[in-house]
C-alpha positions in Angstrom: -7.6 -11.6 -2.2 -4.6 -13.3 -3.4 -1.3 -11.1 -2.0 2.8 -11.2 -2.1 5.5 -9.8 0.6 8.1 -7.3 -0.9 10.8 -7.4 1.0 13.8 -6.2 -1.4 16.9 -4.9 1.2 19.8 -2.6 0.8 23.8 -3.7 1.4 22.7 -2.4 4.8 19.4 -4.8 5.6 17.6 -2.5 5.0 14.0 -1.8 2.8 15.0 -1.3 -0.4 11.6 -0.8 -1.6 8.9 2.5 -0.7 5.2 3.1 -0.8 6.4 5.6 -4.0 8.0 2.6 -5.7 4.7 0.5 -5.9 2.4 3.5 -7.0 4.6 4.3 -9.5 4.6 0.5 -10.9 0.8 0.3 -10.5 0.0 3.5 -12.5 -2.0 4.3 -13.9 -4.6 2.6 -11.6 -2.9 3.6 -8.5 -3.1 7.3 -9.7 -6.8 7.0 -11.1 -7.2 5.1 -7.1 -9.0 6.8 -4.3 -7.2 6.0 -1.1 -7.7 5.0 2.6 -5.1 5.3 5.0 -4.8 3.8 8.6 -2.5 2.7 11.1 0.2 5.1 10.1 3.6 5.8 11.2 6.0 7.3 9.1 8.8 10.2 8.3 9.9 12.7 5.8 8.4 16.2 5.0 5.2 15.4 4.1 4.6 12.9 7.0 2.6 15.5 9.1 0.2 16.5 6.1 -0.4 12.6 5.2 -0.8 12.1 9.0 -3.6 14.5 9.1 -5.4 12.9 6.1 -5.4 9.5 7.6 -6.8 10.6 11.1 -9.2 12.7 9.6 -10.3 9.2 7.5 -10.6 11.0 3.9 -10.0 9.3 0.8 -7.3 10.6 -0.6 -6.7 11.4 -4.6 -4.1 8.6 -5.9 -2.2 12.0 -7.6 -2.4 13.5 -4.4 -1.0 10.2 -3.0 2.2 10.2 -5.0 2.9 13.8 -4.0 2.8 12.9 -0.5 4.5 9.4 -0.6 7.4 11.3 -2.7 8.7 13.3 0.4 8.3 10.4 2.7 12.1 9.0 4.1 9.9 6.1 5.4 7.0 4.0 6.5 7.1 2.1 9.5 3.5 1.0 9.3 0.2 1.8 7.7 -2.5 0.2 5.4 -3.0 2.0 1.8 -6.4 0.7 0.4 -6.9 1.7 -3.2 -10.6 2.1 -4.8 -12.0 2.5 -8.3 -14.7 5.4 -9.3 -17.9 4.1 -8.0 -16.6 0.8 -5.6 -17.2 -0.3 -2.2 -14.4 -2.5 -2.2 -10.6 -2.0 -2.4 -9.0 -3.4 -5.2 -5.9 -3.5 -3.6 -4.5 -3.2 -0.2 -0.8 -2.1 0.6 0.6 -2.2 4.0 3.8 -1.7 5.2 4.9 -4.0 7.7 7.3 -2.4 10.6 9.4 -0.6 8.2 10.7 -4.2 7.1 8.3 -5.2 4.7 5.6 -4.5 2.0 2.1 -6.6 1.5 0.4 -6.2 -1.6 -2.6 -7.9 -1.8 -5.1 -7.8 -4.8 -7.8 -10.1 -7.2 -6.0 -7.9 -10.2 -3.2 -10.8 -11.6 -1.3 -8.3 -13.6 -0.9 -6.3 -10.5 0.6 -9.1 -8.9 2.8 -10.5 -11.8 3.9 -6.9 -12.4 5.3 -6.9 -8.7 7.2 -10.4 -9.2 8.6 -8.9 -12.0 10.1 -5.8 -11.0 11.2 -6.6 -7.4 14.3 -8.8 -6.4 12.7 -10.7 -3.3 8.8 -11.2 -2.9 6.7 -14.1 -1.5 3.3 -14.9 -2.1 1.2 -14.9 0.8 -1.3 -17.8 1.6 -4.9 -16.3 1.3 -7.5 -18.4 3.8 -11.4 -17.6 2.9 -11.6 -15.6 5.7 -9.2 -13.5 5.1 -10.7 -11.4 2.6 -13.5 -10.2 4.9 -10.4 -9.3 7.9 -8.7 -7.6 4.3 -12.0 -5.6 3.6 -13.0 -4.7 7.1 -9.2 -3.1 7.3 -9.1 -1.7 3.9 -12.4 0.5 4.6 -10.9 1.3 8.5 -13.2 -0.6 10.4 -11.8 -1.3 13.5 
């Protein structure tokens, strides 16, 4: 999987950009996504309900998703790995990085040039071979 950093800021260094901003941009595949979450840490009024769907290690509707990351105030951490109807494989993986950064990573091109487009600072990241297996291993929560 090929991949880019987001990490747009605020006057006040801080992220500028949100889980909600990139599902929005990826629509509608995001919304027609089933998701896995893991590693999460985050705030807002529906962090305890999203919090209970990733330890519980459901997929979780990409509508359902949206709702959730709309009342978030943040993410400090967590991998959001997208599938297709009928797919073992993620076809993209999000994960916020300490509250400081967003990953993307994805085979889908347009996903990625959409992102370069529409955000102020992102960095592609350098994809080894063995990466993609590390990528898959954490996008279907194997530990």
């Amino acid at each position: 999987m090929r991949g880019v950093i987001i990490t747009d800021e605020t006057e006040d260094n801080l992220l500028a950009v949100n889980l909600l901003d990139i599902l929005r941009l990826l629509e509608p595949l995001a919304l027609n996504s089933e998701w896995d979450i893991s590693g999460l840490e985050c705030f807002g009024s529906s962090a305890d309900q999203l919090h209970q769907l990733a330890d519980a290690k459901v997929r979780v509707a990409g509508r359902i998703l949206l709702e959730l990351a709309a009342s978030l105030t943040q993410i400090i951490d967590g991998v959001f790995s997208g599938y297709l109807s009928g797919t073992l494989k993620p076809w993209i993986i999000v994960r916020a990085v300490d509250g400081f950064a967003y990953d993307v990573r994805t085979e889908n091109e347009d996903v990625l040039i959409r992102i370069r487009q529409n955000f102020q600072k992102v960095i592609d990241i350098p994809c080894l071979p063995e990466d993609d297996e590390a990528i898959t291993k954490v996008g279907a929560g194997i530990d």
